[in-house]
C-alpha positions, 0 to 999 in steps of 0.5 A: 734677111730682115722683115722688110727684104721678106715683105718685099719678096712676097709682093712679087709673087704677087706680080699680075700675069698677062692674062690679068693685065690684058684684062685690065686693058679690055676694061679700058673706056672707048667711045664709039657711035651707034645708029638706033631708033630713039625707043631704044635710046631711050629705054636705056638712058631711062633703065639706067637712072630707074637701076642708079647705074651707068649706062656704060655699066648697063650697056656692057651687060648687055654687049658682054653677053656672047650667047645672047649676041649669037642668037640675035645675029642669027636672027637678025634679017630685014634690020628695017632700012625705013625706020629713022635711027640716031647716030648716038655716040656711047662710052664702052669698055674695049672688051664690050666693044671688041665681043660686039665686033667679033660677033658681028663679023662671025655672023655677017649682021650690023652692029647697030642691029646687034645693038639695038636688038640688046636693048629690046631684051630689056623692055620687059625689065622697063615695063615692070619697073614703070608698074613699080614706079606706078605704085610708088606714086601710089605709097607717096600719096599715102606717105603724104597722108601720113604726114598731114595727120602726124602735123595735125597730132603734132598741133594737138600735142603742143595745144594740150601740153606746151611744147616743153613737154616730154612727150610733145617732144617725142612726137616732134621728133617722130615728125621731123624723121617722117619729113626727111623721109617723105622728102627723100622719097618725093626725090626717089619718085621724081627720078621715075617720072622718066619712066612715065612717057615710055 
């Protein structure tokens, strides 16, 4: 038996059983539409860009919770007929989607509401991400600061020793990287202010 026969007998121990590929399967993307307060479509399209996540990813954490959705459904009562809710259409793996079915039918309570309620557990995280965003807006003041006296030190430098001088150039290069950085992180900020209305 040569190398390549040996290589080829190895990979098919390798071969994905069907608990695998069922899993794979129950990755699969499926589109499916919800009815919910404008709050909490909100919260999660706001969390998702504050996290640099996809809200499928976002969206599956929360559903893929099993315990969690028990005990929403258990409490699940007046799933208040007066509030306005929004037909939004959202992108789930199959498996997210058949755990909220399943739950929902085990505990007689409406997948909107399931839904919704999954998406309150996570003000508390918006919150202190606001209170972060807060104080970034605070840093980049400061940032900004910085880079008015580095300008001003870089002016000095060049008027008292040309701008071939080692160490004018030194400072020059010093200034550039705190201007790349001050520009990524007035981006980083403007992302946030999503943030701000919530």
């Amino acid at each position: 038996m040569d190398s390549m026969e040996k290589k080829d007998n190895h990979l098919m121990d390798l071969e994905y059983s069907e608990e695998v590929t069922a899993d794979l399967r129950g990755r699969q993307s499926v589109r499916t539409t919800f009815k919910l307060t404008e709050r909490s479509i909100d919260a999660l399209s706001i969390l998702s860009g504050q996290l640099g996540i996809k809200q499928k990813s976002l969206f599956d954490h929360l559903i893929e919770d099993t315990q969690a959705l028990k005990i929403i459904a258990r409490d699940v009562e007046d799933f208040g007929k007066r509030t306005q809710r929004i037909a939004k259409t959202y992108v789930v793996s199959r498996k997210t989607l058949e755990n909220l079915e399943r739950v929902s039918v085990q505990y007689n309570a409406p997948r909107d509401a399931l839904v919704e309620y999954s998406i309150e557990r996570i003000l508390p995280l918006l919150v202190r991400e606001k209170e972060r965003h807060g104080k970034r807006k605070i840093l980049m003041e400061e940032l900004r600061g910085y880079l008015q006296q580095g300008a001003a030190l870089l002016d000095k430098a060049e008027r008292d020793l040309g701008h071939d001088d080692p160490v004018f150039l030194e400072i020059f290069n010093m200034m550039r990287v705190v201007g790349n950085c001050c520009q990524e992180t007035e981006l980083c900020v403007a992302k946030g202010t999503k943030i701000e209305k919530f």
